[in-house]
Structure formats: structure tokens, C-alpha cells
N, C-alpha and C positions, 0 to 999 in steps of 0.2 A: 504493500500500500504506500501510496506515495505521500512525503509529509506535508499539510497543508498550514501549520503553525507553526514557526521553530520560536523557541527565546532561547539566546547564548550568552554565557557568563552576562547575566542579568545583575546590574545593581543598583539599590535605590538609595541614597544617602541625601539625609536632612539637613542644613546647617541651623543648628541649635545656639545660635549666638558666637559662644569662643569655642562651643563644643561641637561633633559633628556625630550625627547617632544615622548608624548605618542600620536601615529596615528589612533590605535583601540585602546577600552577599554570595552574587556569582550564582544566577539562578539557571538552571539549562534543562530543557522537556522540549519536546516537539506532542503535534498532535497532530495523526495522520488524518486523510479522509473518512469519510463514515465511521470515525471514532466516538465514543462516549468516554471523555475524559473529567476525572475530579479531582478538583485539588483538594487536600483538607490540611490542618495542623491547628497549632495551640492559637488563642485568640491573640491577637494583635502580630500575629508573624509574616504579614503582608497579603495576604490572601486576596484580597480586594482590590489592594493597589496593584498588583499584578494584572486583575483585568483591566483597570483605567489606563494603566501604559498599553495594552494589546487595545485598547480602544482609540490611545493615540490623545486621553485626556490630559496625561500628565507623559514626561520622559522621562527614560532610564539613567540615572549619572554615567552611568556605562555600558558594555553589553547591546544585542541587537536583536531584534523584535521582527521578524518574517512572515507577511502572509503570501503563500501563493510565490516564494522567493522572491519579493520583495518587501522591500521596508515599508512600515502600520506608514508613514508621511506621506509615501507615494504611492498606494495600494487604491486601489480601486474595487477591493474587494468587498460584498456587503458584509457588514457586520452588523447583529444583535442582539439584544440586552434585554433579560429581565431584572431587575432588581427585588430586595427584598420589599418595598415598599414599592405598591404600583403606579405610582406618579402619574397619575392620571388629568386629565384636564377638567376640572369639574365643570366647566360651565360649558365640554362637548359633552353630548351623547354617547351612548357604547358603539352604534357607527361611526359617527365623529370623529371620534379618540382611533378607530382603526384606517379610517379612510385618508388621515393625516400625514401617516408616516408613507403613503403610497404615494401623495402630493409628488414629490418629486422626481420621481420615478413613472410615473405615468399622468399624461395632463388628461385623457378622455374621464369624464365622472363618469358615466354610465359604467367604463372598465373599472372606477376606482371602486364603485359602490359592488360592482360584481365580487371584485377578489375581498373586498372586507367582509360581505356575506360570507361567504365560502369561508372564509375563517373563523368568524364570527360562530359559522353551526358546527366548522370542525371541533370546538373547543365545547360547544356543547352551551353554550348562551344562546343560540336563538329562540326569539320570541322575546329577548330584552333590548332590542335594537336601539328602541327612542329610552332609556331609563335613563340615569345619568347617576355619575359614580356614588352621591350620597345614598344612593336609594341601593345599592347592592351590596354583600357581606362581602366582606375578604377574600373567601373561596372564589365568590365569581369576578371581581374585581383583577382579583391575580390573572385570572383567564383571560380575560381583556387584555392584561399586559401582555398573556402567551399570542393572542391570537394578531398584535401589534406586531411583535417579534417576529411572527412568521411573514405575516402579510409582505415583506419585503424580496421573500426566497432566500432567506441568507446562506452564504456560505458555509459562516459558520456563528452560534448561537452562544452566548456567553449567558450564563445564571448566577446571579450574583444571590447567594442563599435564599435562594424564589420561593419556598414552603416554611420559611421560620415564621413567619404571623400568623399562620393556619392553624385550626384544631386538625387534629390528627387524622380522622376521616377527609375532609379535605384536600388534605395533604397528600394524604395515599391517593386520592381516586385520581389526580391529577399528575401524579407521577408513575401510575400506570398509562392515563391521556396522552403523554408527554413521548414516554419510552413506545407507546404504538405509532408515534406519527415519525420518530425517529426510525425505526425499523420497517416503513412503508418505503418502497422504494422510488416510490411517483411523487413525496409529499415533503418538503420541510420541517424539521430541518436535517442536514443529511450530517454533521458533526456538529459536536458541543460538549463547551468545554463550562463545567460546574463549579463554583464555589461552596463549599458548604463544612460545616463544622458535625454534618452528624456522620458517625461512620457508616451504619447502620442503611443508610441512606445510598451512600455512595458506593457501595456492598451489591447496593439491589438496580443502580444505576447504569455503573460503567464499566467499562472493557479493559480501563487502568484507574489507577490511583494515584496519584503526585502527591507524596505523602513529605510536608515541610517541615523543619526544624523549627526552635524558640528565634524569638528573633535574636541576631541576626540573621534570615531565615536562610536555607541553603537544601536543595534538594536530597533527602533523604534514601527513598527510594521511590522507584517509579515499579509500582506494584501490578501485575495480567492477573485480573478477573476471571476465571473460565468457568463457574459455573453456568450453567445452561440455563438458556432463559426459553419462558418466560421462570422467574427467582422465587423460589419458593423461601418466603421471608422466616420461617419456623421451620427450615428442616438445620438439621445435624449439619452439613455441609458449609451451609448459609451462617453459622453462628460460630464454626470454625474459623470459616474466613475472617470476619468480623473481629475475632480473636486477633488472629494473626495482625491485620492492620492494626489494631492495636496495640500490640505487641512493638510493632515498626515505632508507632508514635511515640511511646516511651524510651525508644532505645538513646 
């Protein structure tokens, strides 16, 4: 598989007045095509700002960021983003908030309003097209953001810990939504790369693990998933693994 993300000796250093407090040090992962990649590690070990430099919001003091072998400045590649908070637009609509991010990528509205539907029912909202974000709970909220994120065809899909404000049902029924539109071969998105702090999670998600150190954070191990999906969350196997990553994180 050929690689469609690289970061090499990645590093992010802050200047703290006389001090300089370094947050990565010397990060390197690639993420192929049709990958499911997650990062995890201890809180504050960069996890986040790793995806704003792959987004090209903030730069690396060092080190180089490749999509598509070329650098995030000059890339022309689509990128997208869920966040943990769905930032939504409140005073659009649940078309609205989808039909926006297509604005510039397509000027026909009749095409725009096609593809935000079609998102809008993959993600399993429709029939809430005109509601507007006060009026929906979390769970469908987030969906809105997923069905944003797609409506673009991205390359490749960034999750910035998208299921931490969920209750747990929620949480689950969407990250099975999520892993079936991934594993459709017709449908968006075809790679994505996770943040997230639950192991448990990333276990049942992806195909590796980017498992980071305390900060100063430094790649640990880049961990192959091969349980067989679809992941059965309660078997012997599944809580093995789980071990094991966690095992890595302490080490």
C-alpha cells in the first residue's frame, strides 16, 4: 500500500519566555491508503497538535509533514476534520451547516443540496434537514459534523477525539456508522487518521496504533491490529489486545 501521510522527525517547541519547552520530539508515522490509523498517549503529549500541523494550522519547528508526497503548504489534497466539539453554525440549518463546506468546491446549489442530502441520510439525520443545532442532542449534532466531513470526499479524515461528549450508546452506534462507510469501497472516507485517549476504542477502530510517549512526546510504537472485523468488543482476543496496548503505554 502506498503511503499517503508521512511526518519525519517531527518537532514542536514553544518559546516559554527564557525557557523553551519542547511538546514533540522527533515524531515519525506514515499513514498508508485505506488505513485506519490512531494515535493515543498520556494527556497533554501533543496528540492534537499533531493534527493542526497535518492541517497546516500551526508549523512544525522542525521535521516534515507529506500528503500525497508533498508538503501540508503546497498540497492540494482535501482534508477533514471532526472535532470533539461540533462547531457548528447555529444560526444554519442541518443542510446549511452541510451545504457550506461544499460552497467551494462546487458553485451549482441544486448539486450542492444533492450531495449534503446524501450525506445528511448516510449519517442517518434525515428528516432533520431544517432543525438547527440548539434543537439537536450531541449524538446527532456530532453526525452533522461527520456528514460535513464527508460531504467534501476527503482524502483523508482527521478525528480529533469525535465520541468524548457522547453517552456511550451514542458513541458506539456511530463508530460502528463510521467504520461501515470506511470499509465501503464506493463511499468516504477511504483513510483516517484518529485522535483519541481511549484504548478500548482504538482496539475496535484501527489497523494500527501510534502509541506516544509523556511529553516530550516521541513515537513509541506503531502497533498492527489484526483482529478480524467486524470486532467483537467482549471477546478474549479483543481484551488481550487492549492489554497489550496498554502495556506499550506504560512502558
Amino acid at each position: 500500500m502506498a503511503e499517503l501521510l508521512t511526518l519525519k522527525n517531527v518537532r514542536m517547541e514553544y518559546n516559554m519566555g527564557k525557557t523553551n519547552l519542547v511538546a514533540i520530539d522527533d515524531v515519525t508515522f506514515s499513514v498508508e491508503r485505506d488505513e485506519f490509523v490512531s494515535i493515543i498517549g498520556p494527556s497533554g503529549c501533543g496528540k492534537s497538535t499533531i493534527l493542526k500541523m497535518i492541517l497546516g494550522l500551526i508549523e512544525p519547528s522542525s521535521g516534515s509533514i507529506m500528503v500525497n508526497g508533498e508538503p501540508i503548504s503546497s498540497n492540494r489534497s482535501r482534508l477533514s476534520v471532526v472535532f470533539q466539539n461540533p462547531a457548528l453554525f447555529p444560526w444554519l440549518d442541518v443542510l446549511q451547516n452541510v451545504e457550506t463546506v461544499i460552497e467551494p468546491i462546487e458553485r451549482d446549489k441544486k448539486v450542492r443540496k444533492e450531495i449534503a442530502l446524501k450525506f445528511i441520510k448516510m449519517v442517518g439525520i434525515d428528516g432533520f434537514e431544517k432543525a438547527y443545532p440548539r434543537e439537536l442532542s450531541g449524538g446527532m449534532k456530532q453526525r452533522v459534523s461527520i456528514a460535513r466531513a464527508l460531504a467534501t470526499s476527503p482524502d483523508i479524515m482527521l478525528l480529533d477525539e469525535p465520541f468524548v461528549g457522547l453517552d456511550v450508546f451514542a458513541a458506539q452506534a456511530i463508530r460502528e456508522e463510521l467504520l461501515d462507510l470506511w470499509e465501503s469501497p464506493d463511499l468516504p472516507p477511504h483513510t483516517v487518521l484518529m485522535v483519541t485517549h481511549n484504548v478500548d476504542e482504538a482496539v475496535q477502530m484501527s489497523d494500527r496504533i501510534i502509541v506516544l510517549s509523556r511529553r516530550p512526546s516521541k513515537v513509541i510504537e506503531a502497533k498492527r491490529i489484526d483482529l478480524p472485523r467486524p470486532r467483537n468488543t467482549r471477546s478474549e482476543e479483543f481484551y488481550k489486545t487492549v492489554d497489550e496496548v496498554l502495556t506499550i503505554m506504560s512502558s
